[in-house]
N, C-alpha and C positions, 0 to 999 in steps of 0.2 A: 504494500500500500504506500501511496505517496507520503512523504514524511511534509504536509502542507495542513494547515490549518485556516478555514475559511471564514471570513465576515461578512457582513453587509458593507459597503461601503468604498472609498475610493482609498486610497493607500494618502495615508495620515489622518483617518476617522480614529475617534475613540475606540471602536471597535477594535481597530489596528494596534490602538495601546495598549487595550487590554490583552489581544492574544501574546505579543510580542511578550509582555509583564509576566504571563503564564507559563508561555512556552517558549522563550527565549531560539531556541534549537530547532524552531520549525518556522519551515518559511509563507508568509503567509499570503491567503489564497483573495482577494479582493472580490468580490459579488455584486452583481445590481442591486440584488432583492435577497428580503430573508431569506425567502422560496428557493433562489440558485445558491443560496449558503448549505440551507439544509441539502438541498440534492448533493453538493459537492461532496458531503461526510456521507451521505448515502448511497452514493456510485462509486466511493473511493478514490475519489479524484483529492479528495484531504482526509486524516485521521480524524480532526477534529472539527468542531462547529462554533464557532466562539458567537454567542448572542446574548444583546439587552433585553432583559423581561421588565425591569421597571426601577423608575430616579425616582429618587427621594423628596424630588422639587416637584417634578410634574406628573409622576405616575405609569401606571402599566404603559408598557410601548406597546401602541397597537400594532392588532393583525398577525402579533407574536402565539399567544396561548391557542388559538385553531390551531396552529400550523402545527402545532410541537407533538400533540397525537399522530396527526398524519405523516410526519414525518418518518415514523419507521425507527427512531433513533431513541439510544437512552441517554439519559442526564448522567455525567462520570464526576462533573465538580460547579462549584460556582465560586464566585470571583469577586469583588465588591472592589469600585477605581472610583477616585474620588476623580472627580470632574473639572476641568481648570481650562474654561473659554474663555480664546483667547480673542477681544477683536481686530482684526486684519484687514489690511489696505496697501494697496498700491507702495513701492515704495515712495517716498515726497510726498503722499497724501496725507491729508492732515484731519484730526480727529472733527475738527468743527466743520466740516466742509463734506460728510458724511451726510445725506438724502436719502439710502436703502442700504439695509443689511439681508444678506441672504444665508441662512443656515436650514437647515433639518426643521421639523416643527417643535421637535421635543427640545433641543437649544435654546430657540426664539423663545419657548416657554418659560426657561431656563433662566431667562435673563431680561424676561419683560417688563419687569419695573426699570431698569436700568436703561433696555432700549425706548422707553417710552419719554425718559428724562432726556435721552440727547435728541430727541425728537424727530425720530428713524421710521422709516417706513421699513417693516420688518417683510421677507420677501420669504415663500417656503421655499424649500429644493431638497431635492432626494436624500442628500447629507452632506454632515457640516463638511468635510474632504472636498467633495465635489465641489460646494458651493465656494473655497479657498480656489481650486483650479480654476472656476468660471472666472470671476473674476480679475485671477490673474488673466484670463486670456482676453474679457470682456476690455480691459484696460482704460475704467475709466475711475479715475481718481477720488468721486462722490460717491463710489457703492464698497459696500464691505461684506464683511464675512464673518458669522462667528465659526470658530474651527480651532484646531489645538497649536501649539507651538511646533510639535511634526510636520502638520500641514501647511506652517507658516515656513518654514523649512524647505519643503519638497517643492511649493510651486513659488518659491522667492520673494514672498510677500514681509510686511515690516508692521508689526502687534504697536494698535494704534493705543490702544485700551488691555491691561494684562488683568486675568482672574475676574472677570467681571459678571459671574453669578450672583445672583438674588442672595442667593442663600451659601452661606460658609460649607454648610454639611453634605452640598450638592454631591450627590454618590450615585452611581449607575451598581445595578446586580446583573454579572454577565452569568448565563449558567452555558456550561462547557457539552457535547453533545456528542456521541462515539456510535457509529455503528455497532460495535460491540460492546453487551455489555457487561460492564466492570466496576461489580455491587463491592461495594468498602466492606472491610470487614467488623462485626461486631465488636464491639471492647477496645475499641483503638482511638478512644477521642468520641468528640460529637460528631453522629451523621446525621445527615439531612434525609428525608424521604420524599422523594415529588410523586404522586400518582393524580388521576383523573377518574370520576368517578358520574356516573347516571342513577339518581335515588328512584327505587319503587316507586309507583304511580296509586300511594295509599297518604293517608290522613299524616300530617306531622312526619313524611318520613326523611325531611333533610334531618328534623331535629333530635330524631330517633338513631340515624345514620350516624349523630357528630356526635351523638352523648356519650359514646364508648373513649372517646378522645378525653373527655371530662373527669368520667370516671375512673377512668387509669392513669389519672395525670399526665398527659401527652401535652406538649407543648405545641398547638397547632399554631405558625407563624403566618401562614397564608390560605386565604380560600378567596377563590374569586369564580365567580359564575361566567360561562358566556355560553351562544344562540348554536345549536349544532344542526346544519344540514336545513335549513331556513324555516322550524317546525316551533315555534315559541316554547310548544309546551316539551320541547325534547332538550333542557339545559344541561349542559356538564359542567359539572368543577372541578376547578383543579385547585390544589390542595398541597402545602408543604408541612410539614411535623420533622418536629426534632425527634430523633433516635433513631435506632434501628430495627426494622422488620422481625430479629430474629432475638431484640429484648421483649420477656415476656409481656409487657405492660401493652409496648407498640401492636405484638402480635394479636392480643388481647382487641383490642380499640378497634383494628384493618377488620379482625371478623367480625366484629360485629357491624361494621361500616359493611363491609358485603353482603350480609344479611338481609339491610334495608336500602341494599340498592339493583338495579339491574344490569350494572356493568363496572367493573374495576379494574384500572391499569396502574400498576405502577410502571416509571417511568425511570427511576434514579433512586439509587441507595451512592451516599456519597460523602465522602469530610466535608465539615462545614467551615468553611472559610475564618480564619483564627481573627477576621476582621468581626465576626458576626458578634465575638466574646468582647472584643476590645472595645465597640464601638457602644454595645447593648441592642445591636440590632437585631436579637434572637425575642 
């Protein structure tokens, strides 16, 4: 298998910094769409799948959670990068003389009080990478970019504005994605569990599903609902908990969660990120 790790993105997205922070040793694979990132780990054209499921400023990245079932692929690790947008121009261009900025939507979010103060017309585009390349090739001294110091880098640009998120704590969660899969082993630190789950079509049975998590003291981090196959009343969730599958408490909680529901996947048994302890994001 190709020793390449894939993202969304243009080469110098955050994306790009996360795989590189991770995987040092692997050369990475640049993608239009999450869609050709996932295919790339799933055809073996890379080992691995580096992706944002959701920032601490602006939220789930959409269009991510559909995909991550259909994908074929399991979850091997996850990643927390603090976030550090940079804004970008021309070189000679000058910060007061800035009309439009063009980044990703989840950036522009990033940083929408700040762009709303220099009185920016905030522009979307596929990602912040790209929107550093356009730019530079656009060549016109009144538009910018939000994008990282990489990409300020790679397409010759000069950081008009450094660090300029809303928010100090801005954090992206990448989770890492393997055709094969490679469940952590018990007793070796905290793991993470990801699965997805479709509750019985009976009275109270999300809240019957998740009470096994309660009762066994499971520490559920994540549940998020979304629309499967365009049927309203057909929702799946997906769902992260701390621990492992194969402690009895977690094993305890999964069956009973199967019990009241009509479909269960787990997706990832994996380390939890020593960011998760440090930070209190567990």
């Amino acid at each position: 298998m190709t020793e390449r790790i894939s993202f969304q993105g243009e080469p110098g997205a955050n994306s790009h910094i996360a795989a590189h922070q991770a995987y040092p040793n692997l050369e990475p694979l640049p993608c239009a769409s999450f869609e050709d990132a996932f295919a790339a780990a799933s055809e073996g054209q890379a080992r691995y799948a580096m992706i944002p499921v959701e920032n601490s400023v602006a939220g789930r990245v959409a269009d991510v959670h559909h995909l991550i079932p259909e994908s074929g692929l399991y979850i091997v690790g996850e990643r927390f990068v603090p976030i550090r947008h940079q804004l970008l121009g021309l070189k000679g261009a000058k910060l007061e003389g800035l009309t439009h900025v063009r980044s990703h939507p989840q950036a522009l979010g990033q940083c929408r009080k700040q762009l709303r103060d220099l009185g920016v017309v905030a522009v979307k585009t596929a990602d912040t990478a790209g929107a550093a390349r356009e730019i530079a090739e656009l060549g016109d001294p009144t538009v910018g970019a939000l994008a990282s110091s990489l990409a300020a880098e790679i397409y010759g640009l000069q950081v008009l504005k450094a660090d300029i998120a809303d928010a100090a704590h801005n954090t992206t969660r990448f989770l890492v994605f393997s055709r094969e899969q490679q469940n952590a082993p018990a007793g070796n630190g905290l793991c993470m569990t990801s699965f997805v789950f479709r509750v019985r079509n009976v009275p109270a049975a999300l809240y019957k599903a998740l009470g096994g998590f309660a009762t066994n003291g499971v520490n559920m981090t994540k549940i998020e609902s979304y629309i499967e196959g365009g049927a309203f009343s057909a929702a799946m969730f997906f769902c992260d908990v701390e621990g492992h599958p194969e402690e009895a408490n977690v094993k305890l909680a999964l069956e009973e969660l199967a019990f009241f529901s009509s479909s269960l996947n787990i997706l990832g048994v994996y380390p939890a990120d020593p960011f998760r302890l440090a930070s209190g994001a567990r």
